[in-house]
C-alpha positions in Angstrom: 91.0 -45.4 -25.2 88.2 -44.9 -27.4 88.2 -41.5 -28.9 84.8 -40.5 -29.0 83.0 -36.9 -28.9 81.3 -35.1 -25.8 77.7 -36.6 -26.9 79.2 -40.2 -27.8 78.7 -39.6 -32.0 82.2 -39.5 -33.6 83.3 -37.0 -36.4 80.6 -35.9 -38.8 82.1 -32.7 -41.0 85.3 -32.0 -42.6 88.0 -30.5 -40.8 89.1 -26.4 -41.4 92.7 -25.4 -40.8 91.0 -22.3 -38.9 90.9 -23.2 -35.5 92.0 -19.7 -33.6 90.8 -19.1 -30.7 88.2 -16.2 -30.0 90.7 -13.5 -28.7 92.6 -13.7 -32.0 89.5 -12.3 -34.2 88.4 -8.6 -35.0 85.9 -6.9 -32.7 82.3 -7.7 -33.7 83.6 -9.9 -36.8 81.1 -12.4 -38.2 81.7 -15.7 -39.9 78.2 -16.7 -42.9 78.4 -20.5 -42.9 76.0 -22.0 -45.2 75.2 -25.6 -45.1 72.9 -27.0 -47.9 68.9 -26.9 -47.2 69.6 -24.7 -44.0 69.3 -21.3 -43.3 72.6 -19.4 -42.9 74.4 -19.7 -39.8 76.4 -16.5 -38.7 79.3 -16.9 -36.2 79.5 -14.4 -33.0 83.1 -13.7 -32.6 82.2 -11.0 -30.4 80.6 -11.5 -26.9 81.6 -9.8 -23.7 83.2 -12.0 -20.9 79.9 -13.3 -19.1 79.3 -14.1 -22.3 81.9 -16.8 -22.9 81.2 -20.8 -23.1 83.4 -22.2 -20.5 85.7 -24.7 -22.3 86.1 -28.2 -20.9 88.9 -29.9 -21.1 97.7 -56.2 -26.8 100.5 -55.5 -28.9 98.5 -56.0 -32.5 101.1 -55.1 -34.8 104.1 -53.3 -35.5 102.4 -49.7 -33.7 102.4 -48.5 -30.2 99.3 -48.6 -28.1 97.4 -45.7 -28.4 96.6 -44.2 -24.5 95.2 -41.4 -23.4 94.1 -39.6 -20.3 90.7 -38.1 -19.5 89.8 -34.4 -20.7 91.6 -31.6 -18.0 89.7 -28.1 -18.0 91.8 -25.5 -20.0 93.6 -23.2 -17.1 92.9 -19.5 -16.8 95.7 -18.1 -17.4 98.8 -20.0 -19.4 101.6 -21.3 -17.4 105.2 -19.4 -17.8 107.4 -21.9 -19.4 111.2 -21.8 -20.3 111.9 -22.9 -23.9 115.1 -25.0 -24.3 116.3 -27.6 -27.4 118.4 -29.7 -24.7 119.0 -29.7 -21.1 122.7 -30.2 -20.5 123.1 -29.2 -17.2 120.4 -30.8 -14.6 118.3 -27.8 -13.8 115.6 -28.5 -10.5 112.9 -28.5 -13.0 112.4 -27.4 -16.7 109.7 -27.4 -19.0 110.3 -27.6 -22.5 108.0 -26.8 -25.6 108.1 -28.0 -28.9 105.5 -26.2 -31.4 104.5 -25.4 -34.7 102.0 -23.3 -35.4 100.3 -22.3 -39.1 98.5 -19.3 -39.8 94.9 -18.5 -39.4 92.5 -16.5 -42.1 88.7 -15.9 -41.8 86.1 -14.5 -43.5 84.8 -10.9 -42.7 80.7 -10.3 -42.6 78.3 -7.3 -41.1 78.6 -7.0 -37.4 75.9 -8.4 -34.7 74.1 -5.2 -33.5 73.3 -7.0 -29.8 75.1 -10.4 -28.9 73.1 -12.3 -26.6 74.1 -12.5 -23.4 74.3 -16.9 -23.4 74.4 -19.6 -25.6 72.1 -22.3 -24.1 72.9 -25.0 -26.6 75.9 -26.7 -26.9 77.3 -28.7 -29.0 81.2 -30.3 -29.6 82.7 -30.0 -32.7 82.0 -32.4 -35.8 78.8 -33.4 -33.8 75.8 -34.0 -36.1 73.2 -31.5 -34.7 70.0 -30.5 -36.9 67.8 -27.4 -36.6 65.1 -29.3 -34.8 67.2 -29.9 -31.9 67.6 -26.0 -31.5 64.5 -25.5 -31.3 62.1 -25.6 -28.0 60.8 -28.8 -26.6 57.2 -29.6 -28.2 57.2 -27.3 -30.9 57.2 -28.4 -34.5 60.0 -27.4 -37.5 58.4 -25.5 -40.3 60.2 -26.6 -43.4 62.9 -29.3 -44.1 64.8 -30.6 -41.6 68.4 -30.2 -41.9 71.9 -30.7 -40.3 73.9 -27.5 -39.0 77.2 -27.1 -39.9 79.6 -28.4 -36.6 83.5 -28.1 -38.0 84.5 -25.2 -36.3 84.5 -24.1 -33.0 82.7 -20.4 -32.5 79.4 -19.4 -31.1 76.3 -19.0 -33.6 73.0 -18.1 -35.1 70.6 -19.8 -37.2 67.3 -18.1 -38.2 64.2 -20.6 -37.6 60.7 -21.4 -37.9 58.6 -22.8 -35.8 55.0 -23.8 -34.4 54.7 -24.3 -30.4 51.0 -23.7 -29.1 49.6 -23.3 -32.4 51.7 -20.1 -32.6 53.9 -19.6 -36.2 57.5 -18.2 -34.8 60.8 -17.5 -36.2 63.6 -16.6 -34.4 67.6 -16.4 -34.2 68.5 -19.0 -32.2 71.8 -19.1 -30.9 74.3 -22.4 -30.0 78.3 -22.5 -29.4 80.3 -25.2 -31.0 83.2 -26.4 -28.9 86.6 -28.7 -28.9 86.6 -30.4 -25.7 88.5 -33.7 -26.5 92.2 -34.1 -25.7 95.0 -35.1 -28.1 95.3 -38.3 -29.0 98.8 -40.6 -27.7 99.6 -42.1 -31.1 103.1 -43.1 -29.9 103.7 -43.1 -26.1 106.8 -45.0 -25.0 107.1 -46.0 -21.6 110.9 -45.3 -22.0 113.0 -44.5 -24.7 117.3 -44.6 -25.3 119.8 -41.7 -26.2 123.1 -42.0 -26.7 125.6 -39.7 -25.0 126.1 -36.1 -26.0 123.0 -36.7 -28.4 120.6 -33.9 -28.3 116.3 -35.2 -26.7 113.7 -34.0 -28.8 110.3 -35.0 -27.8 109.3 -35.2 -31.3 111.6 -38.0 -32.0 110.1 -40.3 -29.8 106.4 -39.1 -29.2 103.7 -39.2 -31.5 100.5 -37.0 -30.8 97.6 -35.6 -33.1 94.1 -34.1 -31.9 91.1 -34.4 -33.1 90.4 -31.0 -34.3 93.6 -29.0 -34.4 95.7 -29.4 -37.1 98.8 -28.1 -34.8 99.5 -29.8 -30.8 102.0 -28.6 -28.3 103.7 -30.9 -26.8 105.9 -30.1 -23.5 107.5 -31.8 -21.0 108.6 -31.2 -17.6 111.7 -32.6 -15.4 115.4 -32.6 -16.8 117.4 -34.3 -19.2 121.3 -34.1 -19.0 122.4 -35.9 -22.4 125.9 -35.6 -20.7 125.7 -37.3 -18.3 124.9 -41.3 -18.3 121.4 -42.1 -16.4 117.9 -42.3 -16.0 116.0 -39.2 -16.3 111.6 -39.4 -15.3 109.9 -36.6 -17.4 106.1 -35.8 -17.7 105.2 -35.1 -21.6 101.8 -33.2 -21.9 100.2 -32.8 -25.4 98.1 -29.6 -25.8 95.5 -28.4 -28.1 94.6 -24.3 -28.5 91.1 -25.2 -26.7 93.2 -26.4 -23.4 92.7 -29.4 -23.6 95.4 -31.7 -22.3 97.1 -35.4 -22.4 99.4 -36.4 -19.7 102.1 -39.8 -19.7 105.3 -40.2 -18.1 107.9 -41.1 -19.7 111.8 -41.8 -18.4 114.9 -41.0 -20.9 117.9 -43.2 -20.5 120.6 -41.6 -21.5 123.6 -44.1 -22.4 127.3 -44.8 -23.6 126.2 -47.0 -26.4 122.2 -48.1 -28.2 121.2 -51.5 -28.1 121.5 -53.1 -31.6 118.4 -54.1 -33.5 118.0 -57.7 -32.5 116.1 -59.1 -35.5 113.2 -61.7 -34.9 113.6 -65.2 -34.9 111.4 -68.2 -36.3 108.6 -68.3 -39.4 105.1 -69.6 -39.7 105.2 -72.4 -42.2 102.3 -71.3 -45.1 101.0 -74.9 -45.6 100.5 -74.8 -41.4 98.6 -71.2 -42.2 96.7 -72.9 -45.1 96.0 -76.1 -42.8 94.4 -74.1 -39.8 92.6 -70.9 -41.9 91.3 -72.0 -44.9 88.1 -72.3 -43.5 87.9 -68.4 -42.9 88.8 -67.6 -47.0 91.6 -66.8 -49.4 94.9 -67.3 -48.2 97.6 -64.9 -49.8 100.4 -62.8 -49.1 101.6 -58.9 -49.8 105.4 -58.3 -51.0 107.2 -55.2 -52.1 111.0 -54.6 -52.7 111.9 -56.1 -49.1 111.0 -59.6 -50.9 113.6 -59.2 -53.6 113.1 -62.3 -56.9 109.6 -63.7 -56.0 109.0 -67.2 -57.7 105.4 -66.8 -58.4 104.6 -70.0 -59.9 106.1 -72.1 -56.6 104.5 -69.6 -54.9 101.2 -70.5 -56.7 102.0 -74.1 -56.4 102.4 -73.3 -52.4 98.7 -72.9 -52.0 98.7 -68.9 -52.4 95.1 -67.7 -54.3 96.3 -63.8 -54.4 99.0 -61.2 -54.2 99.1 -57.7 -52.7 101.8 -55.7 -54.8 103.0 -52.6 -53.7 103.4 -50.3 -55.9 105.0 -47.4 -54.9 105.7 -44.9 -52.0 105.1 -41.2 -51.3 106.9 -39.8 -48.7 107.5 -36.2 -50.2 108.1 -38.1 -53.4 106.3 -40.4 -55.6 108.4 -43.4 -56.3 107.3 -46.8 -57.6 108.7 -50.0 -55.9 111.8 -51.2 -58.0 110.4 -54.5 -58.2 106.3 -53.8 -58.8 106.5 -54.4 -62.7 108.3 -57.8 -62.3 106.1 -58.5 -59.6 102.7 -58.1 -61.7 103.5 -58.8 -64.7 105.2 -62.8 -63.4 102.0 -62.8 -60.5 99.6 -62.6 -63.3 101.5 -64.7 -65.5 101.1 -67.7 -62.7 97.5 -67.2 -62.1 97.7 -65.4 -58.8 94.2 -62.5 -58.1 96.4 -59.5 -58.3 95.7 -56.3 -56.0 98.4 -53.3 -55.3 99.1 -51.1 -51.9 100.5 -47.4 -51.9 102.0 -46.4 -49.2 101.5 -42.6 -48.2 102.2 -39.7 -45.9 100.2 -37.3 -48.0 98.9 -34.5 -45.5 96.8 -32.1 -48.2 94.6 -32.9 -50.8 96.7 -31.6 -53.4 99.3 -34.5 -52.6 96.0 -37.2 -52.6 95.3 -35.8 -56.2 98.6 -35.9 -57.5 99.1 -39.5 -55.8 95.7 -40.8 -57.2 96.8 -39.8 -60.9 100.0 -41.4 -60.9 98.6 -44.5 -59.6 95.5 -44.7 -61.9 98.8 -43.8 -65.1 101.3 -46.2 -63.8 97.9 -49.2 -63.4 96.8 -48.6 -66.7 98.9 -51.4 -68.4 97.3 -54.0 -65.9 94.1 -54.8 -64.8 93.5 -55.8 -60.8 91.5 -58.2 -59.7 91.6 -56.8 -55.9 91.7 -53.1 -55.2 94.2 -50.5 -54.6 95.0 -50.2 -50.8 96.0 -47.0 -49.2 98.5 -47.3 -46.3 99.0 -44.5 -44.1 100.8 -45.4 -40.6 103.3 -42.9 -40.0 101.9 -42.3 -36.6 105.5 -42.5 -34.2 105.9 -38.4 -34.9 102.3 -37.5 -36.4 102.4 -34.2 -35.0 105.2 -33.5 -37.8 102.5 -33.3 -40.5 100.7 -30.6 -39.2 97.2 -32.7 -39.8 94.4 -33.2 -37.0 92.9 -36.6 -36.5 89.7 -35.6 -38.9 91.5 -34.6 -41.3 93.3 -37.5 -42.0 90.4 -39.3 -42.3 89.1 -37.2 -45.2 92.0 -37.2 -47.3 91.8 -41.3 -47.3 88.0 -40.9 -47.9 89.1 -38.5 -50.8 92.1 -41.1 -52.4 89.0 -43.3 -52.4 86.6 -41.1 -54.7 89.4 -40.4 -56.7 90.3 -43.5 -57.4 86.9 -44.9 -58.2 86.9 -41.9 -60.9 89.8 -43.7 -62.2 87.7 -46.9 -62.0 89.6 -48.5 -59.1 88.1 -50.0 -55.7 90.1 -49.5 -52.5 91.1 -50.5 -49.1 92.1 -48.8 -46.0 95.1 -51.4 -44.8 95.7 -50.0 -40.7 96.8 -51.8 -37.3 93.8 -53.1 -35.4 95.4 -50.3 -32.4 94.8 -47.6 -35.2 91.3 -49.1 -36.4 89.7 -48.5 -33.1 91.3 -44.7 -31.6 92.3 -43.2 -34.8 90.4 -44.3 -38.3 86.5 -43.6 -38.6 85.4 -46.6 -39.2 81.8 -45.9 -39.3 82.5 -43.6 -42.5 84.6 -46.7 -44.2 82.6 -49.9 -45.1 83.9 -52.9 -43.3 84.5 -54.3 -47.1 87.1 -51.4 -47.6 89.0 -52.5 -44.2 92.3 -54.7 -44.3 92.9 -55.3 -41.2 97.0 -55.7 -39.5 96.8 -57.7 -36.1 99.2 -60.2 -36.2 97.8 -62.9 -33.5 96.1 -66.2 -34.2 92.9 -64.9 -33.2 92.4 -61.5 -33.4 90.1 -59.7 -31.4 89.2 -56.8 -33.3 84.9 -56.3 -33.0 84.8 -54.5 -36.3 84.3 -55.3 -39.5 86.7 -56.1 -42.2 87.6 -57.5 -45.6 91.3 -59.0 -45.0 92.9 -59.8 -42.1 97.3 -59.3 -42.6 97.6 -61.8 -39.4 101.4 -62.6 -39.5 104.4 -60.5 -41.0 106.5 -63.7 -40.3 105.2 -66.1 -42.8 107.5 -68.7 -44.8 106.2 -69.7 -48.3 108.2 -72.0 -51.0 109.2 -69.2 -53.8 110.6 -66.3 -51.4 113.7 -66.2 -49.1 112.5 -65.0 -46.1 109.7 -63.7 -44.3 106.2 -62.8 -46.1 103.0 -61.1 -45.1 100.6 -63.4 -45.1 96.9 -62.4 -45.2 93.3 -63.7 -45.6 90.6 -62.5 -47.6 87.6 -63.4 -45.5 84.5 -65.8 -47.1 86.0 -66.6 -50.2 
């Protein structure tokens, strides 16, 4: 599925944790937006009920399709719905919830003296709209034109001047923003395994993110006896607080013992990688601690032009990989183009900012040759982080303009899956992509500056399987 907004133009303003829904706001409370070069824009938050906008609802590499269904209209009235951690006993029919929610604060202004009684224009949220599309057909903006602010969802006013039949007017004009794009199936197993007596959580096997929201429900309904051995069809539906909904079945098999990890078999030869994609550019290869001793002058002698390091992790922690200083310091040594990858599940900006000054610290011994990649692809329980789809987006796009303060270039490295339903590529050069789609032709349309197209590659120097990548045009 391609995630794309109501009018086709995808994400265009940085995401607000604020995303309550009307009902939860003070009586006749206003919201002042001001976007730069633009009049303010003051948020209704108070309108009477014929008022209200109705609110419509190949396997590349190592992560799950991304599916979704097609936006559902939010229901009237929420369903009833029984909250349980496990189903034990085999009910007829349970629904079960799993949510997190975080808390919502807005900003107070005077009150509207006379809401209007409909909001003609339209628009969904993060959609570039500029003040001469509010005005009427044929008449002429007086002043600069400039884009209205779209990242939140609320009705609004803009003052505006105008021209139509030689006639100077200014008026409020008034538009609603809206959310009317489901979740996002980041993870969506056709089936999954629990042992015995274990306890099913959805969020152990389902990963799901939205858009907008920065918190998703997800629920299933159908039961699950983790006592008893057998297969169990359930209906997991991921919600966002606009109604919108995502639908996929999914069947629990509950059994005695899990299947062992059966590891993968066979390796691509490097000189038979060298020997069919030289043509295309560089040919090197990305290691980390899984590598253990890398000889980097066989590897050199191999045929390898450049190495990704990585050089260090952040999952709640900043930790640098035990074997990055050996690794740069004898990759540089052997003449090997030297880059380094950070792997991430930063979900604020604080956490970017800390990352991005131990990284630029920990580099300054070294100079790169290649930039520093940022790898985010914890996608299997995303809902975890508490982070919508948008905002994810800006915190890479933020590790990137803080690096380059530092006086480092970077990459986005993501799945080809992830390239084209979850990352914005039209805010990311195609020189900043690395691309993961491990095939010998991959089919991804957009651009990019390295393509990872094996994990299973065999080069003289390392015991075991290597990344190997290309570096395209050089």
């Amino acid at each position: 599925m391609k995630i794309k907004n109501i009018t086709g133009i995808i994400l265009s303003a940085l995401t607000l944790a604020a995303c309550a829904s009307q009902e939860n706001r003070q009586e006749n409370e206003l919201r002042v937006i001001t976007t730069p070069g633009t009049a303010a824009l003051t948020e209704v938050t108070d309108v009477s009920p014929e008022a209200e906008t109705a609110k419509i609802a190949e396997t590349d590499s190592p992560e799950t399709v991304i599916t979704s269904a097609a936006p559902t209209t939010a229901a009237t009235e929420a369903a009833s719905v029984t909250t349980a951690e496990t189903s034990r006993t085999a009910p007829s029919e349970t629904t079960v919830t799993e949510a997190v929610t975080s808390a919502v604060t807005t900003a107070s202004a005077a009150p509207l003296p006379s809401p209007p009684a409909a909001y003609d224009i339209q628009a969904e949220v993060y959609d570039k709209l500029y003040l001469s599309q509010l005005i009427p057909k044929g008449a002429r903006l007086e002043g600069k034109d400039a884009p209205v602010d779209t990242s939140e969802v609320g009705n609004y006013r803009v003052a505006v001047s105008y021209t139509l039949d030689g006639i100077l007017r200014k008026e409020d004009i008034y538009f609603s923003v809206a959310d009317t794009t489901p979740p996002v199936l980041l993870n969506a197993p056709g089936s999954v395994e629990i042992k015995i007596g274990s306890e099913f959580s959805l969020t152990d096997h389902v990963g799901a993110g939205d858009m907008y929201d920065d918190d998703i429900t997800l629920t299933y309904t159908g039961s699950v006896d983790t006592g008893t051995p057998g297969s169990y069809p359930i209906t997991v539906t991921a919600s966002d607080s606009s109604g919108n909904t995502t639908h996929f079945s999914m069947t629990v098999n509950v059994v005695d013992e899990l299947k062992p990890y059966v590891p993968p078999t066979g390796f691509i030869p490097f000189e038979d990688i060298i020997r069919d994609y030289s043509s295309m550019g560089s040919i090197g290869i990305d290691v980390s601690k899984w590598q253990g001793d890398v000889n980097f002058e066989r590897v050199k002698a191999a045929g390898c032009e450049f190495v990704f390091i990585r050089l260090g992790i952040d999952v709640g922690e900043i930790t640098i990989d035990p074997y990055f200083e050996a690794n740069i310091r004898n990759a540089k040594a052997a003449g090997l183009k030297v880059g380094v990858y950070f792997y991430s599940d930063a979900n604020t900006p604080e956490r970017i900012s800390k990352e991005t000054a131990w990284i630029a610290d920990t580099l300054s011994p070294y100079s790169l040759d290649l930039p520093v990649a940022y790898d985010w692809e914890n996608f299997s329980n995303y809902q975890q982080y508490h982070m919508s789809i948008r905002h994810a987006n800006d915190l890479y796009l933020l590790f990137d303009e803080q690096m380059r303060s530092y006086g480092h270039d970077t990459m986005l490295y993501s799945s080809k899956n992830f390239l084209e339903n979850f990352w914005d590529t039209q805010r990311v050069p195609s020189e900043k992509i690395w691309l993961a789609h491990y095939t010998s032709k991959t089919t991804y349309n957009g651009g990019y500056r390295m393509w990872q197209m094996c994990s299973d590659g065999n080069i003289d120097g390392i015991d075991g399987y290597v990344d190997v990548d290309i570096i395209m045009g050089t």
